[in-house]
C-alpha positions as CSV (number, residue, x, y, z in Angstrom):
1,X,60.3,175.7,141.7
2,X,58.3,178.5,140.1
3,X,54.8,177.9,138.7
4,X,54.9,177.3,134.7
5,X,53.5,181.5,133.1
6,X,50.3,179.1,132.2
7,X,49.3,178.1,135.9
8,X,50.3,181.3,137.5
9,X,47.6,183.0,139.4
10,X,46.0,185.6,138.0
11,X,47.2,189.1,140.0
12,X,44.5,190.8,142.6
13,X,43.7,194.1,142.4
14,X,43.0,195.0,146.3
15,X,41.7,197.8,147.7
16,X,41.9,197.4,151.3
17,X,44.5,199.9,151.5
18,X,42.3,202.4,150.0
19,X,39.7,205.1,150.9
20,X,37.6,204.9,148.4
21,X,36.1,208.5,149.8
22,X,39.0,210.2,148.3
23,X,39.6,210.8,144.6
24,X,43.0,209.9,144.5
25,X,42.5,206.5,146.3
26,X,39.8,206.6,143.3
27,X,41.9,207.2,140.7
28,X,44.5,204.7,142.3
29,X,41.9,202.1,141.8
30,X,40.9,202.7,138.7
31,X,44.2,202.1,137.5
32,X,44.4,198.5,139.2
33,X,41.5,197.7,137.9
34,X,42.9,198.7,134.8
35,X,46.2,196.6,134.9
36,X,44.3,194.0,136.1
37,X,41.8,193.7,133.2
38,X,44.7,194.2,130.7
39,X,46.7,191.3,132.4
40,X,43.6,188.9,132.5
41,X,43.1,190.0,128.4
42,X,46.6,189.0,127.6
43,X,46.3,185.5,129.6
44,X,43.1,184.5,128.1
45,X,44.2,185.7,124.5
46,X,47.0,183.8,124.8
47,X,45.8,180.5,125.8
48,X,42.8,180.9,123.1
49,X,46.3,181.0,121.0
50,X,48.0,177.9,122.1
51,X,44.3,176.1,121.8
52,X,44.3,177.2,118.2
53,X,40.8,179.0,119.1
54,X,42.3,182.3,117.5
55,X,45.7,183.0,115.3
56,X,48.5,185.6,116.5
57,X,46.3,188.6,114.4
58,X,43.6,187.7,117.4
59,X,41.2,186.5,114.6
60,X,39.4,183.3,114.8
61,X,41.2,180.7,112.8
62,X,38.2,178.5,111.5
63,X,34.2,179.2,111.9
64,X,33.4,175.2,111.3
65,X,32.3,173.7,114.3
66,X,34.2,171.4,116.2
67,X,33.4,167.2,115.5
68,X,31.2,167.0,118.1
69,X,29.3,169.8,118.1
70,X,27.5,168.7,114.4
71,X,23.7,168.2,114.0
72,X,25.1,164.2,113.3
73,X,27.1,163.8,116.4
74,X,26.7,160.9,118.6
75,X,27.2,163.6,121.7
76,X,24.8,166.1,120.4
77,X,21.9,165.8,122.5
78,X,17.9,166.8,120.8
79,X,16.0,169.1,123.3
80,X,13.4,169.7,121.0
């Protein structure tokens, strides 16, 4: 059975099969880097979705701190 899209791993970009001495290899991993960063972008975006953390539009959806985070919280800790 295949892994739920929100526990896949996260894709590699390897270079073992590159020589880094040459600008092509170069410009080949630039690119993975590249498609690597935009896949890791669209996972985290689109858990801080489903946590409610930001809306669709990417924005943040409230600037209130959470419960137990406040100055009156029995779990905020004084290190004063």
């Amino acid at each position: 059975m295949a892994a739920p899209a929100s526990t896949a791993p996260i894709p590699e970009a390897r270079f073992d099969d590159l020589d880094l001495d040459r600008e092509e290899d170069r410009v080949e991993w630039r690119r993975r880097l590249a498609e690597l960063a935009a896949v890791r972008l669209s996972s985290a975006r689109a858990r801080f979705e489903r946590l409610g953390i930001v809306g669709a539009d990417g924005k943040l959806v409230s600037s209130e701190l959470p419960p137990d985070m406040l100055p009156d919280s029995d779990t905020t800790l004084e290190t004063g």
